[in-house]
PyMOL Python script that loads the backbone (N, CA, C, O; Angstrom):
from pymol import cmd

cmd.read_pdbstr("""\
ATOM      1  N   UNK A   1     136.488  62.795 124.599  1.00  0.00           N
ATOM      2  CA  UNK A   1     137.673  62.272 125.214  1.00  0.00           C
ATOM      3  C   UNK A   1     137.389  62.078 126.699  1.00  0.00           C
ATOM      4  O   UNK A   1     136.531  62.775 127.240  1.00  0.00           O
ATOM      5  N   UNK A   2     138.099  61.124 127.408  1.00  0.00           N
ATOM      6  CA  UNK A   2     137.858  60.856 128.587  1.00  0.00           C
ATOM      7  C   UNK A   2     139.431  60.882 129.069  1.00  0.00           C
ATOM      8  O   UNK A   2     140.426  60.673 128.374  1.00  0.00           O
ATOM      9  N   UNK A   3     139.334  61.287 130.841  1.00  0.00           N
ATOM     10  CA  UNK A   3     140.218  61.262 131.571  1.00  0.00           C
ATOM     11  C   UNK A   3     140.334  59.955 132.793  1.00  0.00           C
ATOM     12  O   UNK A   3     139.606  59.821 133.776  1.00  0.00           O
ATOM     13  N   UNK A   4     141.400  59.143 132.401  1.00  0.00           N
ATOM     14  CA  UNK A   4     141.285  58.213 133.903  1.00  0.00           C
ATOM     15  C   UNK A   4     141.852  58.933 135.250  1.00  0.00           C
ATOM     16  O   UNK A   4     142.684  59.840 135.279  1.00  0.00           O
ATOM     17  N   UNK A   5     141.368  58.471 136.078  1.00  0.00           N
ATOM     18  CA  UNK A   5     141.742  59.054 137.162  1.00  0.00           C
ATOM     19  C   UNK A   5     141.953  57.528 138.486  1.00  0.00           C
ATOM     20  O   UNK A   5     141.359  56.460 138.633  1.00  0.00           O
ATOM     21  N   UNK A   6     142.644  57.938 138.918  1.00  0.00           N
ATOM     22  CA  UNK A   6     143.059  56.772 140.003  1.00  0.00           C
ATOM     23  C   UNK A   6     142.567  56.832 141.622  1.00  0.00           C
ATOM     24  O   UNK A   6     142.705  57.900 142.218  1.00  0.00           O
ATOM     25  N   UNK A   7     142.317  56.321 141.925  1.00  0.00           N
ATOM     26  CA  UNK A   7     142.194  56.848 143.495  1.00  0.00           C
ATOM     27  C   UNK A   7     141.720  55.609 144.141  1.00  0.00           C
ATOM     28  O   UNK A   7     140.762  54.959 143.723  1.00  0.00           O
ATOM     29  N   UNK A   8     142.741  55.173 145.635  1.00  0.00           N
ATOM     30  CA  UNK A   8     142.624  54.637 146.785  1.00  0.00           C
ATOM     31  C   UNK A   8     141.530  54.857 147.732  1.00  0.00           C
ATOM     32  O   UNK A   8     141.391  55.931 148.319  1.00  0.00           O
ATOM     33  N   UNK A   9     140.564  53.610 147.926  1.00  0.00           N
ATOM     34  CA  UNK A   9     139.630  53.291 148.626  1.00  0.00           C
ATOM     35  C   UNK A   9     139.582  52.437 150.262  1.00  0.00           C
ATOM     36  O   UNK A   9     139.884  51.250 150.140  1.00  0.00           O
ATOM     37  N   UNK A  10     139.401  52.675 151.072  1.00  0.00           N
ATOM     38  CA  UNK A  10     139.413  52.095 152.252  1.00  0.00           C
ATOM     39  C   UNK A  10     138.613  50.750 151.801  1.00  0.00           C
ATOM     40  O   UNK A  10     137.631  50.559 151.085  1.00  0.00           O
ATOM     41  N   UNK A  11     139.461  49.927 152.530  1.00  0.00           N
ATOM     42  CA  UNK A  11     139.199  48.139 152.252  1.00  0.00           C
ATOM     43  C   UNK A  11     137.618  47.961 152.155  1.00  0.00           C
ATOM     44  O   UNK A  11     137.084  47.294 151.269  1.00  0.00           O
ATOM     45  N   UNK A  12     136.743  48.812 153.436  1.00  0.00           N
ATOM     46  CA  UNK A  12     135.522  48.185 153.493  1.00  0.00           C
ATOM     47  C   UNK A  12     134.756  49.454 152.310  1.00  0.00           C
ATOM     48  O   UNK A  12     133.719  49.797 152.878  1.00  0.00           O
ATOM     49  N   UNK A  13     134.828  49.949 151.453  1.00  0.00           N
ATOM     50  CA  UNK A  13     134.465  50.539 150.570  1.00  0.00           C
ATOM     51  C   UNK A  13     134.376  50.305 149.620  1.00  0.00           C
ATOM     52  O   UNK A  13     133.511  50.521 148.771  1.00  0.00           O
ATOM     53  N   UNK A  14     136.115  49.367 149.635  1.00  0.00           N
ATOM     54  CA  UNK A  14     136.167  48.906 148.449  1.00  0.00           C
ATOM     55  C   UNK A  14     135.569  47.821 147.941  1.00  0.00           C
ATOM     56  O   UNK A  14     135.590  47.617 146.727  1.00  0.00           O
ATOM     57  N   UNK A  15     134.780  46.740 149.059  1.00  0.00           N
ATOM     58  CA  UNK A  15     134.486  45.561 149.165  1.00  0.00           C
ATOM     59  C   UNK A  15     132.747  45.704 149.171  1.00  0.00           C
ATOM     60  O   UNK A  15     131.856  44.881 148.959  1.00  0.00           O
ATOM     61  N   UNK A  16     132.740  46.788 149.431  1.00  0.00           N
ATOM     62  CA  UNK A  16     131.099  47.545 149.076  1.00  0.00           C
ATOM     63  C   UNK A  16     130.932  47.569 147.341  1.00  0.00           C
ATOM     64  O   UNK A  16     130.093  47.060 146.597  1.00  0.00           O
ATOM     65  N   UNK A  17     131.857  48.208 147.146  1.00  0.00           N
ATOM     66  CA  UNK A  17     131.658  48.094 144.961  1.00  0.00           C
ATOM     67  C   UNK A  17     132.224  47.185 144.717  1.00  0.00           C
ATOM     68  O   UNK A  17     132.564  47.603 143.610  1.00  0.00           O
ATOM     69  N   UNK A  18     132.717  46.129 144.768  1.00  0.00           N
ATOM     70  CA  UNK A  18     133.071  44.795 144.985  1.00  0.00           C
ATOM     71  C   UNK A  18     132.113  44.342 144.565  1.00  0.00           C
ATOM     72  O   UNK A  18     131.834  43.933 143.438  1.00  0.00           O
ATOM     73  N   UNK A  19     131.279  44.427 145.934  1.00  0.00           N
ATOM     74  CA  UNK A  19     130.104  43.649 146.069  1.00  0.00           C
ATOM     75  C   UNK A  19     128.886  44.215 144.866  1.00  0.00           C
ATOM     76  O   UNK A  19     128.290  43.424 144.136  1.00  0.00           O
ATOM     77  N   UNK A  20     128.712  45.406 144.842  1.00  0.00           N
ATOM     78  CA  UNK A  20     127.330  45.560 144.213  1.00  0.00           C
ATOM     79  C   UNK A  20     127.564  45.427 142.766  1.00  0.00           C
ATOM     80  O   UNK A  20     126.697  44.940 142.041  1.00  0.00           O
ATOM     81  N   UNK A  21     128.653  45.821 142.329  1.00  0.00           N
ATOM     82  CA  UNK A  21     129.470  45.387 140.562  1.00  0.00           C
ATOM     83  C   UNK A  21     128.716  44.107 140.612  1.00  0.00           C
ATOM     84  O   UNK A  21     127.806  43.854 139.822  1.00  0.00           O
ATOM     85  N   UNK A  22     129.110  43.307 141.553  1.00  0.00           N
ATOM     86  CA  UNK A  22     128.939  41.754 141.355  1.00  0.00           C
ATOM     87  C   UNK A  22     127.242  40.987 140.918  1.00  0.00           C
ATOM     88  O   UNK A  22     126.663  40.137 140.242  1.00  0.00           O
ATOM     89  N   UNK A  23     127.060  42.347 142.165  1.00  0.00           N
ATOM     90  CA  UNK A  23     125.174  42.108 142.569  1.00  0.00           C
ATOM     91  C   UNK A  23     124.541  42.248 141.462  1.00  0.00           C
ATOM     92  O   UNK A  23     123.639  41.477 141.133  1.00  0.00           O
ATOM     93  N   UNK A  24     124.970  43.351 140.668  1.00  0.00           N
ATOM     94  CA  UNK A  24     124.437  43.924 139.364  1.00  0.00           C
ATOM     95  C   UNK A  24     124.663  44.101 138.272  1.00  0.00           C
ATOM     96  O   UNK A  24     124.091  44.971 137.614  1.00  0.00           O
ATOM     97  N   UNK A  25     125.803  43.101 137.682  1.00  0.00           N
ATOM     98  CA  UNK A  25     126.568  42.845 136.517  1.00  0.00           C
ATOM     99  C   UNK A  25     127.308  44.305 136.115  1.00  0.00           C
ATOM    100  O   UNK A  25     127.539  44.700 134.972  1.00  0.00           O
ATOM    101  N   UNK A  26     127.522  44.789 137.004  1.00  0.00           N
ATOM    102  CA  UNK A  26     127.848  46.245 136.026  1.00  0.00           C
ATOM    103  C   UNK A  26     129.213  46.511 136.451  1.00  0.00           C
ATOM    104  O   UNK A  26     129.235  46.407 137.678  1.00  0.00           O
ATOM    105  N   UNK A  27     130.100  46.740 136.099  1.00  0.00           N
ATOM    106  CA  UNK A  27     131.859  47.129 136.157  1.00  0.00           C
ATOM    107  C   UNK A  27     131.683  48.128 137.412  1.00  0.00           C
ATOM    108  O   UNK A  27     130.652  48.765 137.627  1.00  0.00           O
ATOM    109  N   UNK A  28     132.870  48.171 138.225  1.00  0.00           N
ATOM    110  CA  UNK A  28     133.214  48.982 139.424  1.00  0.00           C
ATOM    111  C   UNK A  28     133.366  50.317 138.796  1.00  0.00           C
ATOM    112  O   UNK A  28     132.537  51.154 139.154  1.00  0.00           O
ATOM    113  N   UNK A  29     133.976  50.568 138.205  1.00  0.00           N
ATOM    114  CA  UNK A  29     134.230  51.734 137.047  1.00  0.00           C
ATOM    115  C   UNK A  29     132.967  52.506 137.129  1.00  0.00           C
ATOM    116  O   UNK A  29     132.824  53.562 137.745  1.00  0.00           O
ATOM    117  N   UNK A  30     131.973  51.809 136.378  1.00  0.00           N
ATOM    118  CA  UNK A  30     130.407  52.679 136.144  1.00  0.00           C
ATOM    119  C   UNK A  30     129.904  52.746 136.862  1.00  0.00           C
ATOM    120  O   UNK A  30     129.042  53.535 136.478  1.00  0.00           O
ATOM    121  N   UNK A  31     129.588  52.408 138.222  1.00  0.00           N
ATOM    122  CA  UNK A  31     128.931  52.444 139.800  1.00  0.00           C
ATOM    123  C   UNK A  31     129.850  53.954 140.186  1.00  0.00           C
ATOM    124  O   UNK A  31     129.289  55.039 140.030  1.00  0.00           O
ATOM    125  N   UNK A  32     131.251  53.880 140.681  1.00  0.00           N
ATOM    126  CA  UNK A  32     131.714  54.838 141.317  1.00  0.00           C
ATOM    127  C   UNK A  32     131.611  56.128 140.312  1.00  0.00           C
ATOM    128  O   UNK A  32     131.701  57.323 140.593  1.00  0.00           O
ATOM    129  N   UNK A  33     131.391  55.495 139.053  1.00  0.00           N
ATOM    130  CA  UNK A  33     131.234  57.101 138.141  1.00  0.00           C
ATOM    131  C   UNK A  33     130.103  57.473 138.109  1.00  0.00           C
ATOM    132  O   UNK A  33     129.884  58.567 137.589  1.00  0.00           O
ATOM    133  N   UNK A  34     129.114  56.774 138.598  1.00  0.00           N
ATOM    134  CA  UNK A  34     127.444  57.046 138.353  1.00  0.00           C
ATOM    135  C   UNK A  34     127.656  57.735 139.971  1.00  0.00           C
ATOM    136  O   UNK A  34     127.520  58.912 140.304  1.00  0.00           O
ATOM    137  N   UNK A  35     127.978  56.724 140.689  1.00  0.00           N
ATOM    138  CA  UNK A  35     127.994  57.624 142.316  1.00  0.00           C
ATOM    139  C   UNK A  35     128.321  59.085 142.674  1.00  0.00           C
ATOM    140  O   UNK A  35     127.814  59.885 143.460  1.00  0.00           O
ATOM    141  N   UNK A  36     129.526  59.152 141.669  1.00  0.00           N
ATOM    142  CA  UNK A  36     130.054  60.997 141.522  1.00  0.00           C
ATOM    143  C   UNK A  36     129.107  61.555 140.912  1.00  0.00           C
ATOM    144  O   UNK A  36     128.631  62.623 141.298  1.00  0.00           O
ATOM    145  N   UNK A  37     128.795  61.078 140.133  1.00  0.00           N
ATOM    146  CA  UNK A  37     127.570  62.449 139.444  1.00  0.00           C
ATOM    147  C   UNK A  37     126.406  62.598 139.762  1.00  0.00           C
ATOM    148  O   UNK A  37     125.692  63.559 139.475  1.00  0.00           O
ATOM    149  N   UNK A  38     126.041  61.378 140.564  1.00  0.00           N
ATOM    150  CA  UNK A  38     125.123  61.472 141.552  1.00  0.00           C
ATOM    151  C   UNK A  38     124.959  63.008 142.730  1.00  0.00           C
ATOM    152  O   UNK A  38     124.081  63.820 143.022  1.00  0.00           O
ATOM    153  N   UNK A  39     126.425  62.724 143.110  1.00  0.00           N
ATOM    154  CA  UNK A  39     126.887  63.708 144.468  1.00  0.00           C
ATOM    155  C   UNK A  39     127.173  64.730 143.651  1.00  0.00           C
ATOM    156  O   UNK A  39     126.471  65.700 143.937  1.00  0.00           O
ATOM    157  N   UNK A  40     128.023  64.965 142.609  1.00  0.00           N
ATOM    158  CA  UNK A  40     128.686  66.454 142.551  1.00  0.00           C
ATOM    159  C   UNK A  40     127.434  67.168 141.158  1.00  0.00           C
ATOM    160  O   UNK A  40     127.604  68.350 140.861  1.00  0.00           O
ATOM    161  N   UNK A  41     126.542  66.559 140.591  1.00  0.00           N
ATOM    162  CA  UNK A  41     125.447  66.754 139.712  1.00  0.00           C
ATOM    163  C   UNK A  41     124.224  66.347 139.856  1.00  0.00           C
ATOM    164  O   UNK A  41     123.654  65.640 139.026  1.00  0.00           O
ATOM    165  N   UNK A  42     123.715  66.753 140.912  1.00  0.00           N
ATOM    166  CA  UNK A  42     122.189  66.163 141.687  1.00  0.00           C
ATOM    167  C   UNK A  42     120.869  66.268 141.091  1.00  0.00           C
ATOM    168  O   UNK A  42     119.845  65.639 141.360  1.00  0.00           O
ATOM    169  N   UNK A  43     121.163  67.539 139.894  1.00  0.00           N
ATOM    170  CA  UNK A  43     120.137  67.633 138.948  1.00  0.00           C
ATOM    171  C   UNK A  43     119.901  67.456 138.181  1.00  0.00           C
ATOM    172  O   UNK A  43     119.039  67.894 137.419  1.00  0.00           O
ATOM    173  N   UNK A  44     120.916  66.432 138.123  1.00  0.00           N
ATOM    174  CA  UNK A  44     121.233  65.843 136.380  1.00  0.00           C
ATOM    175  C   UNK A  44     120.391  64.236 136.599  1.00  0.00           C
ATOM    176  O   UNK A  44     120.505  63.523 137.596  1.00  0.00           O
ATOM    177  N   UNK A  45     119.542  63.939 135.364  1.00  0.00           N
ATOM    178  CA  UNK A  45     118.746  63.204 135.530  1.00  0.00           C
ATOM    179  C   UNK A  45     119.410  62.207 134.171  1.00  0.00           C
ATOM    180  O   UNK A  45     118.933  62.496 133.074  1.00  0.00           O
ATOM    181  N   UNK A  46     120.419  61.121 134.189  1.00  0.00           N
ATOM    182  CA  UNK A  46     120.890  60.456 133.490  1.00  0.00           C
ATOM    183  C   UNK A  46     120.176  59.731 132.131  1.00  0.00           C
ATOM    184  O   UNK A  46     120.666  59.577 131.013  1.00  0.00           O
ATOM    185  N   UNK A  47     118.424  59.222 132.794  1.00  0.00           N
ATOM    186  CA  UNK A  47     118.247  58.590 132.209  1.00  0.00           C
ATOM    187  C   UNK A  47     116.962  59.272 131.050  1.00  0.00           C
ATOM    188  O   UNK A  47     116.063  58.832 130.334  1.00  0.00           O
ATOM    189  N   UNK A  48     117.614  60.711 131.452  1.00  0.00           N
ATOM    190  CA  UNK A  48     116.336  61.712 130.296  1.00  0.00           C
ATOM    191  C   UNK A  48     117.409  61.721 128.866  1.00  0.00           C
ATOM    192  O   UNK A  48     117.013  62.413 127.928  1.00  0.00           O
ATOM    193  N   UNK A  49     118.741  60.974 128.688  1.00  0.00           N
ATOM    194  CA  UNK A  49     119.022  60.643 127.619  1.00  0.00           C
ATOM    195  C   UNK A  49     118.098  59.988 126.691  1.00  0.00           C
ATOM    196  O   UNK A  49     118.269  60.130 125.481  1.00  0.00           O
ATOM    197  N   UNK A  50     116.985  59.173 127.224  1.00  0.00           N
ATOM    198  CA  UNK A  50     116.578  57.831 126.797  1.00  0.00           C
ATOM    199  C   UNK A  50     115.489  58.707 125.917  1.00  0.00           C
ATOM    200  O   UNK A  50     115.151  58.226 124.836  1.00  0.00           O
ATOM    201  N   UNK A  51     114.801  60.245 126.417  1.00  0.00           N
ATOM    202  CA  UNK A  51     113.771  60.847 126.244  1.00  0.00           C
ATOM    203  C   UNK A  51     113.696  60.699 124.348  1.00  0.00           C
ATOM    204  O   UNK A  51     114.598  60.805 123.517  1.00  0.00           O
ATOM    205  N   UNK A  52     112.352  60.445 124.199  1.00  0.00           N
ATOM    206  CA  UNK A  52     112.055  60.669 122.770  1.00  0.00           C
ATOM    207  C   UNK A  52     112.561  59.968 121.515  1.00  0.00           C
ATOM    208  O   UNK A  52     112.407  60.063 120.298  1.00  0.00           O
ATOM    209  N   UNK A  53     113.486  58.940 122.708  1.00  0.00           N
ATOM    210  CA  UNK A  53     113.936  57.458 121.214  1.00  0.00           C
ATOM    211  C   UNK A  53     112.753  56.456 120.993  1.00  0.00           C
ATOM    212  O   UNK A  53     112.645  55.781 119.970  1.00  0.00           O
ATOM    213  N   UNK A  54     111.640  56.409 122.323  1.00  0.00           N
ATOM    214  CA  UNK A  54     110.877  54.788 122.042  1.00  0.00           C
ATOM    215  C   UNK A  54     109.440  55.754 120.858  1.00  0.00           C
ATOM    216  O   UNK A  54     109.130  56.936 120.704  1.00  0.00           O
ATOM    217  N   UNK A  55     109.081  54.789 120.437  1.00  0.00           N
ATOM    218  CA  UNK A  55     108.122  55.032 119.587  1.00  0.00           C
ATOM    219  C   UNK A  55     106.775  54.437 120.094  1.00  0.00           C
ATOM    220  O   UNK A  55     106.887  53.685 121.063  1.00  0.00           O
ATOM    221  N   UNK A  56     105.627  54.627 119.648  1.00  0.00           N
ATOM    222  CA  UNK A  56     104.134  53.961 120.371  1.00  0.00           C
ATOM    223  C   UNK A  56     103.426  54.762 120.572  1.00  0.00           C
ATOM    224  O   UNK A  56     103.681  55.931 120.286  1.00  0.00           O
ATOM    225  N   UNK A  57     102.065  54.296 121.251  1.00  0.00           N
ATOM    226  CA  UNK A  57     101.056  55.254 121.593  1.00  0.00           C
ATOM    227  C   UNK A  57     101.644  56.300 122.833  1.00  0.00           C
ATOM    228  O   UNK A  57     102.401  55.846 123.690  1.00  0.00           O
ATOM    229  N   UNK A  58     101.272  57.568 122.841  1.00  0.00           N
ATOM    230  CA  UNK A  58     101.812  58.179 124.392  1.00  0.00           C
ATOM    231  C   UNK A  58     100.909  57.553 125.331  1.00  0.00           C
ATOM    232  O   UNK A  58     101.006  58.221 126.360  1.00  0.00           O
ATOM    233  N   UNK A  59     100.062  56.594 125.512  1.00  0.00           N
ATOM    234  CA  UNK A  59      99.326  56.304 126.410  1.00  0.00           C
ATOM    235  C   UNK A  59      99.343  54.580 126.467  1.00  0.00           C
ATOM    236  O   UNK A  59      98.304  54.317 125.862  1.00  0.00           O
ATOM    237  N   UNK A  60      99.743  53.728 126.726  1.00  0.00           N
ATOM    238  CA  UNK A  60      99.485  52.639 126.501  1.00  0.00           C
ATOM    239  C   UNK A  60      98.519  51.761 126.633  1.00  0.00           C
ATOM    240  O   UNK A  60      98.293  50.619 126.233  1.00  0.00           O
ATOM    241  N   UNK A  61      97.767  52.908 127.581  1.00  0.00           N
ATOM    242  CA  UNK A  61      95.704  52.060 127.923  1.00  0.00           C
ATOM    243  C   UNK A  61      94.761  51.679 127.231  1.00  0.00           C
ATOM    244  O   UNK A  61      93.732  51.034 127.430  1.00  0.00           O
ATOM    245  N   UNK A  62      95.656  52.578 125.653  1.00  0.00           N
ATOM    246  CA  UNK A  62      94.987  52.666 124.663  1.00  0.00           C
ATOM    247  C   UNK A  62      94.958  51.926 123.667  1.00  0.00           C
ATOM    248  O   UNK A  62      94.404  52.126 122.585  1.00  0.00           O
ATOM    249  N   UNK A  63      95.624  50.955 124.054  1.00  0.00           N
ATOM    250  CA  UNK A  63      96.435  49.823 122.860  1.00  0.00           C
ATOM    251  C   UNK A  63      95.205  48.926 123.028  1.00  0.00           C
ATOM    252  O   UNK A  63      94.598  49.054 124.091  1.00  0.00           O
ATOM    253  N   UNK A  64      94.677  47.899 121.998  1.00  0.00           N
ATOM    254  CA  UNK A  64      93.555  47.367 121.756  1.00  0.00           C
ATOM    255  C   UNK A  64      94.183  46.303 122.819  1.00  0.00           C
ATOM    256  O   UNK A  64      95.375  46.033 122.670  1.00  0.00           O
ATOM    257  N   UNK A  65      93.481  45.693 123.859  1.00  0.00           N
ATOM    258  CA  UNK A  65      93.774  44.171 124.381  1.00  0.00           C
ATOM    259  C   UNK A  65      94.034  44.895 125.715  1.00  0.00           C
ATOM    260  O   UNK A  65      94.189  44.105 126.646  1.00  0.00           O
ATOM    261  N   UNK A  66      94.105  45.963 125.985  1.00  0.00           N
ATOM    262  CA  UNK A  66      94.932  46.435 127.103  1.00  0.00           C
ATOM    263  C   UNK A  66      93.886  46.707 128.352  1.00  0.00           C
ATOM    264  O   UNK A  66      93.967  46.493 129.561  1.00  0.00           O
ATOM    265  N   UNK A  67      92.784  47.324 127.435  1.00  0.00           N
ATOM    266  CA  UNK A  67      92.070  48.619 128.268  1.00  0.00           C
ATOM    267  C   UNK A  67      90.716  47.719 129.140  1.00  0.00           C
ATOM    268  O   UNK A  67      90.020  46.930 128.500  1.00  0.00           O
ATOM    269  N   UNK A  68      90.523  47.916 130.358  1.00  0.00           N
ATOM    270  CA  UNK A  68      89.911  47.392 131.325  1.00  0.00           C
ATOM    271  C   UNK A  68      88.292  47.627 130.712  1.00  0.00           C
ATOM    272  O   UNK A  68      88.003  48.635 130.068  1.00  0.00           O
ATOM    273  N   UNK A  69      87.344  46.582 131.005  1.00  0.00           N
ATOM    274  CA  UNK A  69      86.166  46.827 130.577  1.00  0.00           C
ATOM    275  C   UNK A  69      85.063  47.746 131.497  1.00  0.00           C
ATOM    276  O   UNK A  69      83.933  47.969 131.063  1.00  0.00           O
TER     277      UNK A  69
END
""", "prot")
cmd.dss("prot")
cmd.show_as("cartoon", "prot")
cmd.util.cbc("prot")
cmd.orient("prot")
């Protein structure tokens, strides 16, 4: 379950996630929520979700076509 929460931004702040939503296709929403957990969870490393889904060699140097002569 999730909680919304509301909160008022000073104009040039707001025109900062404005802007980078825009820059980077990504909703204002997920920037200022990635930004908080940034600040209030500094050791939290978001993208070690991703850990142990891709499949392949653990080395990719090793893949035939790859490896330097």
């Amino acid at each position: 379950m999730s909680t919304t929460l509301t909160i008022r931004l000073p104009d040039d702040l707001a025109q900062s996630v404005e802007a980078q939503a825009r820059l980077t296709g990504r909703s204002q929403g997920s920037l200022v929520k990635e930004a908080i957990e940034r600040h209030l969870l500094p050791g939290r490393k978001p993208f070690m979700r991703l850990a142990g889904i891709l499949e392949g060699p653990p080395d990719l140097s090793r893949r035939k076509g790859f490896s330097r002569p």
